[in-house]
C-alpha positions as CSV (number, residue, x, y, z in Angstrom):
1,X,142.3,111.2,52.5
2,X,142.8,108.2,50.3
3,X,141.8,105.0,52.1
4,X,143.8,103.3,53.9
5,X,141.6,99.7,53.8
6,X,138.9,99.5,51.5
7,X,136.9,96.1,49.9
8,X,133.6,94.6,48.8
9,X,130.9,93.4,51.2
10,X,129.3,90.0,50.6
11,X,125.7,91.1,52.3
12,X,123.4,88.1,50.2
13,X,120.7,88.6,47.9
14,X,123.8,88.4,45.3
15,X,124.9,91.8,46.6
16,X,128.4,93.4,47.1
17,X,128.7,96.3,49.2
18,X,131.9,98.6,48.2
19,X,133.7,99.9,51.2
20,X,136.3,102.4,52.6
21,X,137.8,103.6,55.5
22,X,139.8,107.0,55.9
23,X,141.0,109.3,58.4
24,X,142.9,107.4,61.7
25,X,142.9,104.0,62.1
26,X,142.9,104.6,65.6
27,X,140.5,107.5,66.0
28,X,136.6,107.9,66.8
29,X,134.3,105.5,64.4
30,X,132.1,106.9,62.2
31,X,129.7,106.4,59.2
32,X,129.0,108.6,56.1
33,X,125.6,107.6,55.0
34,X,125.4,109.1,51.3
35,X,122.1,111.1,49.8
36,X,120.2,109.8,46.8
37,X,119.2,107.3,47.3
38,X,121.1,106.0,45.2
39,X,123.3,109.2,44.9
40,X,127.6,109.4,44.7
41,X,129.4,109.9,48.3
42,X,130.7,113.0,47.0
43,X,132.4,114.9,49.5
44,X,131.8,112.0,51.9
45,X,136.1,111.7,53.1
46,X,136.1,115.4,53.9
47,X,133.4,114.9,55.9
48,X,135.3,114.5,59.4
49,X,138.0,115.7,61.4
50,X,141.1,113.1,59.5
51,X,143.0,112.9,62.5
52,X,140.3,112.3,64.7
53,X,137.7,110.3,63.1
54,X,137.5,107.0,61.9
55,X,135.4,107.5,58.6
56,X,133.8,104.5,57.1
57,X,132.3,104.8,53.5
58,X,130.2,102.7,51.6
59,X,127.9,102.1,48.6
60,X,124.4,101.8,49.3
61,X,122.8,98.7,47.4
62,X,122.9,99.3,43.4
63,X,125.0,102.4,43.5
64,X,128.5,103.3,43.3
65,X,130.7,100.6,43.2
66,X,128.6,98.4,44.4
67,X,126.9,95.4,42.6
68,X,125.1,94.3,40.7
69,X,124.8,98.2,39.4
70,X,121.2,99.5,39.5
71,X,121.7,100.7,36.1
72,X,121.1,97.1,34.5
73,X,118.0,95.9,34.7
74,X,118.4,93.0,35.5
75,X,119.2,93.9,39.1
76,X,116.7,93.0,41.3
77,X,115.0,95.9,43.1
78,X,113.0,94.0,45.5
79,X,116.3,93.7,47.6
80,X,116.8,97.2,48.0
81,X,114.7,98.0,50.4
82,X,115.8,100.8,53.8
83,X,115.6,97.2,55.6
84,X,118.4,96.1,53.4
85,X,120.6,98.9,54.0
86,X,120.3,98.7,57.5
87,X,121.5,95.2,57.6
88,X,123.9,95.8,55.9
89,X,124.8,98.7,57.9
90,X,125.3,96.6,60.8
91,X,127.0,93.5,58.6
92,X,129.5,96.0,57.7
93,X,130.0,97.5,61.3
94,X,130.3,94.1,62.7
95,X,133.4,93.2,59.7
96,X,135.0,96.3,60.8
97,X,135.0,95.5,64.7
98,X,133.4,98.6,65.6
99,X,131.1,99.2,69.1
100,X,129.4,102.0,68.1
101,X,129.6,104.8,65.5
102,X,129.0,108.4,65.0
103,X,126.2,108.2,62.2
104,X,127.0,111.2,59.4
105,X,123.7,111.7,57.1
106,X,122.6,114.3,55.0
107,X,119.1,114.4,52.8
108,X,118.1,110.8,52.3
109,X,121.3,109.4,54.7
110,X,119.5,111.4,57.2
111,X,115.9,108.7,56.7
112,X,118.7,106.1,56.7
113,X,120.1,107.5,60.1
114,X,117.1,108.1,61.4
115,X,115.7,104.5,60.7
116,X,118.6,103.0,61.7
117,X,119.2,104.9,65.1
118,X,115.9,104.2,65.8
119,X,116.4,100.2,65.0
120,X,119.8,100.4,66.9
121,X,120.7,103.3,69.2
122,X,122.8,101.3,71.4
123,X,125.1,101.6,68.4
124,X,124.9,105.1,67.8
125,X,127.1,107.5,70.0
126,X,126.2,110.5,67.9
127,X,124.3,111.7,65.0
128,X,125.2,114.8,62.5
129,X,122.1,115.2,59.8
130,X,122.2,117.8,57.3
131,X,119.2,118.8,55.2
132,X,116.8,116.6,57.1
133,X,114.4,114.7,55.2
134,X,112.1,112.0,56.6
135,X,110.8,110.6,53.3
136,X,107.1,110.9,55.2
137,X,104.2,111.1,52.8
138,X,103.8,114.7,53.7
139,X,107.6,115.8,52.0
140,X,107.0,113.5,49.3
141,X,103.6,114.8,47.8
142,X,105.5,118.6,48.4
143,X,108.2,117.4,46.5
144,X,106.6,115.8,43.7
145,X,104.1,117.8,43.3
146,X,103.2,120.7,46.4
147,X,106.5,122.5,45.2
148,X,105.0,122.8,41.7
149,X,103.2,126.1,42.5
150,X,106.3,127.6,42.4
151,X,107.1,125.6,39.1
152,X,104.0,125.4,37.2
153,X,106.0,124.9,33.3
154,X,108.6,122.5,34.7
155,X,105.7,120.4,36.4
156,X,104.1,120.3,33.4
157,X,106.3,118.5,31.5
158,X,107.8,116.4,34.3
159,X,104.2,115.2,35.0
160,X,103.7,115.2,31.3
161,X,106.4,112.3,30.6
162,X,105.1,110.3,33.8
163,X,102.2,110.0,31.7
164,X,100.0,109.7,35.6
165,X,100.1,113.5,36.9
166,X,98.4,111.8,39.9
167,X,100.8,109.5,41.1
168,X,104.3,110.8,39.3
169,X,106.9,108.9,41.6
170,X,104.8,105.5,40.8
171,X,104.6,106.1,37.1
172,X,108.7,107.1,36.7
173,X,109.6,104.2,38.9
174,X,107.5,101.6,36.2
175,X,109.2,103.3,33.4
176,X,112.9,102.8,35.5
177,X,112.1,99.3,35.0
178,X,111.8,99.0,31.4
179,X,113.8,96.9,29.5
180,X,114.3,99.5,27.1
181,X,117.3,101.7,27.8
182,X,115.8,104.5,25.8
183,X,112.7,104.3,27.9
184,X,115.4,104.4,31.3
185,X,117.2,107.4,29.6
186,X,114.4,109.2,28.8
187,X,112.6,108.9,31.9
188,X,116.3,109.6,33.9
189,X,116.8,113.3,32.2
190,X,113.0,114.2,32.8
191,X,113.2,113.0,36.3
192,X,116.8,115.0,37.0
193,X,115.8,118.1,35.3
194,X,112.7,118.1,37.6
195,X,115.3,117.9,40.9
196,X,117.4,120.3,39.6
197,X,115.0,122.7,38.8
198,X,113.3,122.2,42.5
199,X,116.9,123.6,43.6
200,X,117.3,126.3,40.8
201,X,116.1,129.0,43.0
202,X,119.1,129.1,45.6
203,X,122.2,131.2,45.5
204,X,125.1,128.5,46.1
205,X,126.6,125.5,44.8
206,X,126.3,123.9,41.5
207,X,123.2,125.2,39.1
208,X,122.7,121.9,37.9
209,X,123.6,119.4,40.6
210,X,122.3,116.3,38.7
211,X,122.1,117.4,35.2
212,X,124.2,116.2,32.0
213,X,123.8,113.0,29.9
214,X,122.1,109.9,30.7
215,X,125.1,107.9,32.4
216,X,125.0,104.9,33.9
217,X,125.4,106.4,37.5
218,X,122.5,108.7,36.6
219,X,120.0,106.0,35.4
220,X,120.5,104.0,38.6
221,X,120.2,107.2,41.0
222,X,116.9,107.9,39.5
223,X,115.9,104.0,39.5
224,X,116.9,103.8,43.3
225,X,115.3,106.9,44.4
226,X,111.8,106.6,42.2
227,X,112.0,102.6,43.4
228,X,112.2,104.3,47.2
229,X,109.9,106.8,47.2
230,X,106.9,104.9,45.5
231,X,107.1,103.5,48.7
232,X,107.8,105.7,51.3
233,X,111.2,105.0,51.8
234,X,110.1,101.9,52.9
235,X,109.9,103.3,56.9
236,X,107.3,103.8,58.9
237,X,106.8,107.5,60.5
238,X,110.1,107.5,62.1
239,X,108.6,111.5,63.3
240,X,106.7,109.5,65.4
241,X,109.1,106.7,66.5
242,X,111.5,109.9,67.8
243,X,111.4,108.7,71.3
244,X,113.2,106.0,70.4
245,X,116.0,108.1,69.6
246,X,116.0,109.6,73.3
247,X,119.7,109.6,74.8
248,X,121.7,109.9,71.1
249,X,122.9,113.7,71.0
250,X,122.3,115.1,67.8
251,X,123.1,117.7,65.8
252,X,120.7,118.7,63.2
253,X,121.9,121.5,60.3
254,X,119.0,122.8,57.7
255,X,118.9,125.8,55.0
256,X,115.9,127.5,55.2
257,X,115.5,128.1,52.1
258,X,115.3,124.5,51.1
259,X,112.6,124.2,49.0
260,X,113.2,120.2,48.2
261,X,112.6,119.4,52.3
262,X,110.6,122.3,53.7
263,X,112.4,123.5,57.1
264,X,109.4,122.5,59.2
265,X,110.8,118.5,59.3
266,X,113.7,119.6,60.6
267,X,112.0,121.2,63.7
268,X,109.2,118.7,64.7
269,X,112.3,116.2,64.3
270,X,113.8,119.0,67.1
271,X,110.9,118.9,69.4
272,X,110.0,115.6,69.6
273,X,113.8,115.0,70.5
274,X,115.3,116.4,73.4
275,X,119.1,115.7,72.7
276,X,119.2,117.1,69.4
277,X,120.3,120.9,68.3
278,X,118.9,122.1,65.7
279,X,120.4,125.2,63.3
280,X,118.8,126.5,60.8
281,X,120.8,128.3,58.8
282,X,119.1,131.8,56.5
283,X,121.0,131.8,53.8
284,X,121.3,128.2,52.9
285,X,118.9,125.8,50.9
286,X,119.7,122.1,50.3
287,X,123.0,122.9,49.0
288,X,124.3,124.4,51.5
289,X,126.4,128.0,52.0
290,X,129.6,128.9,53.3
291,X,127.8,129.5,57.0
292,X,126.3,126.1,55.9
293,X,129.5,124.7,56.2
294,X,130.5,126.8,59.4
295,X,127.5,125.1,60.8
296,X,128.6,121.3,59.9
297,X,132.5,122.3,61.7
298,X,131.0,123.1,64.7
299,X,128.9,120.3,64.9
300,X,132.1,118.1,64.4
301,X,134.4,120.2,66.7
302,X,131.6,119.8,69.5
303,X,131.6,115.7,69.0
304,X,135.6,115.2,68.4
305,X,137.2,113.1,70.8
């Protein structure tokens, strides 16, 4: 799976998208649209069928390999906007020659998917979102602060650092943007041990998905995803754009035990669109289970060429 053509995106606003592609050169496009925002395409070249999909990979803006790294402050935020990524979505799909793509999301690829479907279905043949999260004001006030009934001590202090219990995501995303690394570290660990305690509850994967010291990586997830969600993910209510997704078949994957993205999302997103199948899955909460990952090899059996 190690790719076979690979380079860096010149998409303006002095960025430089990394790219890959793996899998057939001849087989069914696709896209992997990572989580995070912000976060690592781990996982993201196992994601398809090899010998039947093309997979393309990239770095969203300030993340990854891509420049300039989100980590430095320097870099200039107010280019990194979902608009952003969605042009340079389609830059990139236009470089590679492609017609139309199967879109791959999961957590905050699946906003990205979403927004972009709905901006371009008629490149879109198919759609397979995993943990589905619409980054509406609704999920975001459960996440950063809702879910805190069941963490009462861990909200505490998380709230505690942000120094503005009633606006948390504002507050950590103004401290992201200090010029003081110690202030960006700080703020990084708080804001990672919050996530990871969010997910602390469920029986499979890694205890600690985000956890560990203050790296560079880490700093800019946190800077990306507090920089997103102060402001909604910079989307409108794609729940209630779904119609414009009408004629994309979809598959749809959710734990319900996903206490990050609540499992109701998942099934208005159902509802309000006819082509997509929804499975919610018992056992499994954001990071997934081993019937999970059953779920996610059907859902790429059923749209393999």
């Amino acid at each position: 799976m190690e790719p076979y053509e690979h380079g860096m995106l010149d998409v303006g606003d002095g960025n430089q998208v990394y790219w890959e592609v793996v899998g057939n050169p001849d087989g069914k496009p696709a896209v992997f649209l990572h989580g995070g925002p912000g976060g690592p395409a781990k996982g993201a070249r196992k994601a398809l069928d090899a010998e039947k999909f093309r997979l393309v990979i990239f770095h969203q803006r300030g993340c990854g390999l891509s420049t300039p790294h989100a980590s430095d402050p320097a870099a200039d935020m107010s280019v990194n906007t979902t608009a952003h990524l969605i042009s340079d979505m389609e830059e990139l799909r236009e470089h590679l020659g492609i017609g139309k793509w199967l879109v791959f999301g999961g957590s905050w690829g699946v906003t990205l998917g979403v927004a972009y479907a709905q901006r371009h279905p008629e490149r879109v043949s198919e759609m397979i979102l995993i943990a589905i999260t619409l980054a509406s004001a609704r999920e975001l006030d459960w996440l950063y602060k809702g879910v805190s009934r069941f963490f009462p001590e861990a909200w505490a202090r998380f709230s505690a650092h942000a120094g503005d219990p009633a606006d948390v995501v504002r507050a950590y995303a103004d401290l992201m943007e200090s010029p003081d690394h110690a202030v960006r570290e700080r703020a990084a660990l708080e804001w990672v041990r919050w996530e990871d305690t969010v997910l602390s509850l469920e029986n499979y994967g890694k205890p600690d998905v985000f956890a560990g010291r203050a790296s560079e990586d880490m700093i800019a997830l946190v800077r990306i995803i507090a920089h997103y969600y102060a402001n909604l993910g910079f989307v409108d209510d794609l729940l209630a754009d779904a119609a414009k997704l009408a004629g994309i078949p979809a598959a749809l994957i959710h734990g319900r035990r996903d206490l990050s993205c609540p499992a109701d999302t998942a099934w208005r997103l159902a509802q309000a669109w006819p082509e997509a199948e929804l499975t919610l899955v018992d056992d499994s909460g954001h990071k997934g289970s081993p019937a999970f990952a059953e779920a996610i090899g059907a859902a790429v059996r059923r749209f393999s060429p």
